[in-house]
C-alpha positions, 0 to 999 in steps of 0.5 A: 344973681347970687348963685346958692351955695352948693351943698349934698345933705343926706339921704333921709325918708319922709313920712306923712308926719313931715308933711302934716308939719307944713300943712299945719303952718300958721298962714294969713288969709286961708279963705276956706277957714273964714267960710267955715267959720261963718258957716258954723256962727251961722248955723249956731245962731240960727239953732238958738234963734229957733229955742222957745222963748222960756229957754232964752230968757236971761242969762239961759241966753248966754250959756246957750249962746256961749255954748254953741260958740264953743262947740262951732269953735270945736268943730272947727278946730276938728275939720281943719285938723281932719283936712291937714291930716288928709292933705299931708296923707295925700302929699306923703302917702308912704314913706320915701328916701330921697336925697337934697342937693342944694345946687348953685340955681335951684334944689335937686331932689333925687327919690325913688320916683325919679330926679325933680329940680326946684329951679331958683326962679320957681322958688316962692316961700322959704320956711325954717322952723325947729324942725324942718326946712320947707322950700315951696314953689308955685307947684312943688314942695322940698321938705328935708327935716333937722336930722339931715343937718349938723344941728338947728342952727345948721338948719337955720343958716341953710334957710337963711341962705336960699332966702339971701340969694333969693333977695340978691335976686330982686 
């Protein structure tokens, strides 16, 4: 087991913002998403199959047809943006100081709600991106955005290093 390498990043606050950042991370295979996706095919293609016969005749069909794909897709687009606000409003519901230590067998997170520690074992996903570095485990979540860091780059290397222990664990 490759310990990480220990490292204090500054005390910064999170906001609703840095939470709406992971929920609103490309991920494969939401199911929610495919149900309501159908849902709405579904209820556009039952609306169109109840029109009188002389609105779809022809290419009225289609404009009716591709206009409800439209709107099915704009009202999804609409839900998965109101549940990602709604969740990142429940994971950060006022902003919190809170201060990262990234320890040799897991992360410390210091805040004003106490000390919690992510231990390496816990640890399920890293993600860095341009702007934040996520370390999620099965029930928590450490957020630390880019202003702590050096740089980007600093960000990235940091990322990769939890990521390289973590394999040196396999």
């Amino acid at each position: 087991m490759t310990p990480f390498e220990p490292r204090s990043l500054a005390s910064h606050t999170l906001t609703s913002a840095d939470a709406l950042a992971w929920e609103t991370l490309p991920r494969d295979g939401r199911r929610s998403d495919f149900w309501l996706l159908i849902g709405l095919a579904g209820g556009g293609g039952m609306i169109l199959g109840f029109l009188p016969d002389e609105w779809t005749d022809g290419w009225r069909f289609w404009a009716i047809g591709g206009f409800f794909c439209v709107l099915a897709f704009g009202i999804f687009v609409l839900v998965r943006t109101l549940l990602a606000y709604r969740k990142a409003r429940r994971r950060i519901p006022v902003p919190i100081t809170q201060t990262v230590d990234i320890l040799p067998h897991g992360i410390a997170v210091v805040s004003g709600s106490g000390r919690r520690v992510l231990a390496r074992e816990a640890i399920a996903t890293v993600v860095a991106t341009a702007t934040h570095l996520f370390v999620a485990g099965a029930d928590d979540l450490v957020i630390v955005p880019l202003g702590v860091f050096d740089d980007a780059a600093d960000l990235q290397r940091t990322g990769q290093m939890i990521e390289a222990a973590l394999r040196d664990d396999d």
